[in-house]
C-alpha positions in Angstrom: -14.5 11.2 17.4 -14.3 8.0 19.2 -12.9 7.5 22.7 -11.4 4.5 24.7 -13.1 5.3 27.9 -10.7 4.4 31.1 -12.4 0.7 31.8 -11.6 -2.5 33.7 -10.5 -2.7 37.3 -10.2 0.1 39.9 -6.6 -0.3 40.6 -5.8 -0.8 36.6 -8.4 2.4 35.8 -6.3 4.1 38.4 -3.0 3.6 38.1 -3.7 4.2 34.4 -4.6 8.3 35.5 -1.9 8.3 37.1 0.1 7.4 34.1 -1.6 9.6 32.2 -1.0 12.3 34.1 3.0 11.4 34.9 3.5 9.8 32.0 1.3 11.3 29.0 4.0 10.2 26.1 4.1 6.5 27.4 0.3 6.0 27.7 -0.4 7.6 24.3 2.1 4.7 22.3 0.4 2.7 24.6 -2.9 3.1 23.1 -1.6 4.4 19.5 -0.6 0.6 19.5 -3.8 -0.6 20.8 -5.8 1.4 18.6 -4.2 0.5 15.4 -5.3 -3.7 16.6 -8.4 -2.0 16.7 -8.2 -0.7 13.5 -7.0 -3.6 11.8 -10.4 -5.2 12.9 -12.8 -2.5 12.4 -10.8 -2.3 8.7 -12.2 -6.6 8.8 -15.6 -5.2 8.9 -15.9 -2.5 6.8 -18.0 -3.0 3.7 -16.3 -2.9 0.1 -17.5 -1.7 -2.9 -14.7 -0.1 -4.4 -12.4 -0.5 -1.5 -11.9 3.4 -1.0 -13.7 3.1 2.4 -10.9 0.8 3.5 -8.4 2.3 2.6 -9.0 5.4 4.4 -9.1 4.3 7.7 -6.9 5.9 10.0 -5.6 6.2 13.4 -3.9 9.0 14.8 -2.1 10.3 18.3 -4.3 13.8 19.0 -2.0 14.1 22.5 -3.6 15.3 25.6 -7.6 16.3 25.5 -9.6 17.5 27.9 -10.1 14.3 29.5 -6.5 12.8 29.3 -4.3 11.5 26.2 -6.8 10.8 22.9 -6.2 8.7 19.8 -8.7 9.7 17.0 -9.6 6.5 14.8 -11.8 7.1 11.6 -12.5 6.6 8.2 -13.2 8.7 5.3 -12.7 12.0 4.4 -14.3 15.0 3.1 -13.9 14.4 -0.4 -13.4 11.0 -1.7 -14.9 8.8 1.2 -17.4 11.3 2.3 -19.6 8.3 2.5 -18.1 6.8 5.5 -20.9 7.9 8.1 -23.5 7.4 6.0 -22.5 3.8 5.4 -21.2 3.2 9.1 -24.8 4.5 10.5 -27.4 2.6 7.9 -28.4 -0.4 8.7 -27.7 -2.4 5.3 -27.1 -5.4 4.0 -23.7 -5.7 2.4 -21.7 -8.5 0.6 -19.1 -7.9 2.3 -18.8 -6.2 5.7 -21.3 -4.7 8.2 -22.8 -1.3 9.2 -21.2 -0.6 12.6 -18.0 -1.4 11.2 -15.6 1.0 13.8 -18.2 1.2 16.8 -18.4 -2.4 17.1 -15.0 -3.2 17.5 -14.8 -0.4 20.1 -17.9 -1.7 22.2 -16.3 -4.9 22.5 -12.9 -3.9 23.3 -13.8 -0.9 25.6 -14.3 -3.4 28.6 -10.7 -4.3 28.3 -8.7 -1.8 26.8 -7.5 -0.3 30.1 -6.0 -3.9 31.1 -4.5 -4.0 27.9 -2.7 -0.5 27.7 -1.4 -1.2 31.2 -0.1 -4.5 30.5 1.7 -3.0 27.7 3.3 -0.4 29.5 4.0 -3.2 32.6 1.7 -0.6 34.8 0.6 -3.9 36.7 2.5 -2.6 39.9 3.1 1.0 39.9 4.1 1.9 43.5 6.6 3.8 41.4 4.2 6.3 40.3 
C-alpha cells in the first residue's frame, strides 16, 4: 500500500492534521479526488500487453488508518493480474509504458499533494479549525 505522506508547507501540513482530525470525511474526498488524477496518470504509464494490467487499476477510500485518513491505489489482483508487482518492480523495456508505473507518479506528486488537497478543501485559512 501506497501512502500520500503530509508534504509541502508547515502551515499547509498543519492545518491539514487538523483537518484530518476535525474533519476526517472532508479530507478523505479530498484526496479520493486527488488520487484518482493520480491514477489516471500512473494508468498513462503502465505497460500493455493485453491491457488487463490497466484495466485493473484501482483507487479506493480505506478511511481512517493509523496515521490519519488513507486512500489505497493499486493494480492487479490475485488472480487475473497477479502480475502487477512483478511488472511494476522489473526494470524492463516495454513498447509501451514503463516499470515504476504507480511509484513514479507518486514521487513526483508527493511534494505537492498536501497543497493540493488543501486547496481543494479551501483549507488556505483555517482559523476556523
Amino acid at each position: 500500500m501506497i501512502l500520500f505522506r503530509q508534504v509541502g508547507s508547515s502551515r499547509i501540513a498543519a492545518n491539514l492534521r487538523r483537518a484530518v482530525e476535525k474533519l476526517p470525511g472532508e479530507v478523505e474526498r479530498a484526496l479520493f479526488a486527488e488520487a484518482k488524477i493520480e491514477m489516471k496518470e500512473a494508468v498513462q504509464r503502465t505497460p500493455i500487453d493485453t491491457g488487463d494490467l490497466r484495466r485493473s487499476a484501482k483507487v479506493v477510500k480505506s478511511g481512517r488508518g493509523f496515521k490519519g485518513v488513507e486512500v489505497n491505489i493499486s493494480f492487479g489482483d490475485d488472480e487475473d493480474v497477479y502480475y502487477a508487482v512483478y511488472v511494476h518492480e522489473i526494470e524492463a523495456e516495454h513498447k509501451i509504458g514503463q516499470w515504476k508505473y504507480l511509484e513514479s507518479v507518486l514521487r513526483e506528486s508527493a511534494p505537492y499533494m498536501a497543497a493540493r488537497v488543501a486547496r481543494r478543501m479551501q483549507l488556505d485559512d483555517m482559523k476556523w479549525l
